[in-house]
C-alpha positions in Angstrom: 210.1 -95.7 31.7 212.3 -96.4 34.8 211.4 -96.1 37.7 213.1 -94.1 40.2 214.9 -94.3 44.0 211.8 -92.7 45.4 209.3 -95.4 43.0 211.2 -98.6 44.8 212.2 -97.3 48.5 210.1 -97.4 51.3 209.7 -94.0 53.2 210.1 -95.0 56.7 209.8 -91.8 58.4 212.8 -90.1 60.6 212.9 -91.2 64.3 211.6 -88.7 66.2 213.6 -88.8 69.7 216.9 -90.0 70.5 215.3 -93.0 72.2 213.6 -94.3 68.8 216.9 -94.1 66.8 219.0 -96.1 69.7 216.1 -98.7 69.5 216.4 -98.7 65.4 220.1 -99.2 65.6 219.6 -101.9 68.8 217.2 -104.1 66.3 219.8 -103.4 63.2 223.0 -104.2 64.9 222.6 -108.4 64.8 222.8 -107.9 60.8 226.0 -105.6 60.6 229.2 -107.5 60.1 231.3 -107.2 63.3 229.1 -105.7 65.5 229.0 -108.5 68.1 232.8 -107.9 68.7 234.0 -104.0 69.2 237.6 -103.8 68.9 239.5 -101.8 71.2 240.7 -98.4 70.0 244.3 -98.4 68.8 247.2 -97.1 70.7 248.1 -93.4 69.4 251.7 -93.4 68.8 253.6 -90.6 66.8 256.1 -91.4 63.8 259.1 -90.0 64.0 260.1 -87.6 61.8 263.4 -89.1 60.9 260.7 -92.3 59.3 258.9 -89.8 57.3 260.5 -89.8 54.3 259.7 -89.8 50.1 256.0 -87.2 51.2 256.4 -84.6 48.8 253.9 -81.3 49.1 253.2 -78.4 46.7 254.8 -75.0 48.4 251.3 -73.8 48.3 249.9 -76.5 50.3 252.7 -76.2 52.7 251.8 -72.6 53.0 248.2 -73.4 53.9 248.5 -76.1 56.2 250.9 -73.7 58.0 248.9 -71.0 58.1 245.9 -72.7 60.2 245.6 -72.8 63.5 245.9 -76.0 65.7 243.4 -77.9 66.6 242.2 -76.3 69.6 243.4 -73.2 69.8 
């Protein structure tokens, strides 16, 4: 019979302050690719709508997306 997730992981169990998990993530961080190096956030830029072209949306959909609020409103 195979053996299950649960029959080959280790439990380790949840960390139990926010302290524990930044030292869990401090000790992990050295084996995640790219983590030495941040890169810096990108620049928000809007298209302009004239460059928006060939986006095709179901009437329905339109109808939705219109309907909701903003965020933060």
């Amino acid at each position: 019979m195979p053996k299950t997730v649960k029959d080959v992981t280790q439990h380790t169990p949840e960390p139990e302050s926010l302290d524990e998990l930044r030292r869990d993530c401090a000790r992990m961080a050295p084996h995640w690719p790219g983590a030495r190096t941040p890169r810096p956030a990108p620049a928000r830029r809007h298209t302009p709508l004239s460059a928006i072209h060939g986006v095709s949306v179901p009437a329905a959909s339109a109808r939705l997306l219109d309907g909701m609020s903003e965020y933060g409103d």
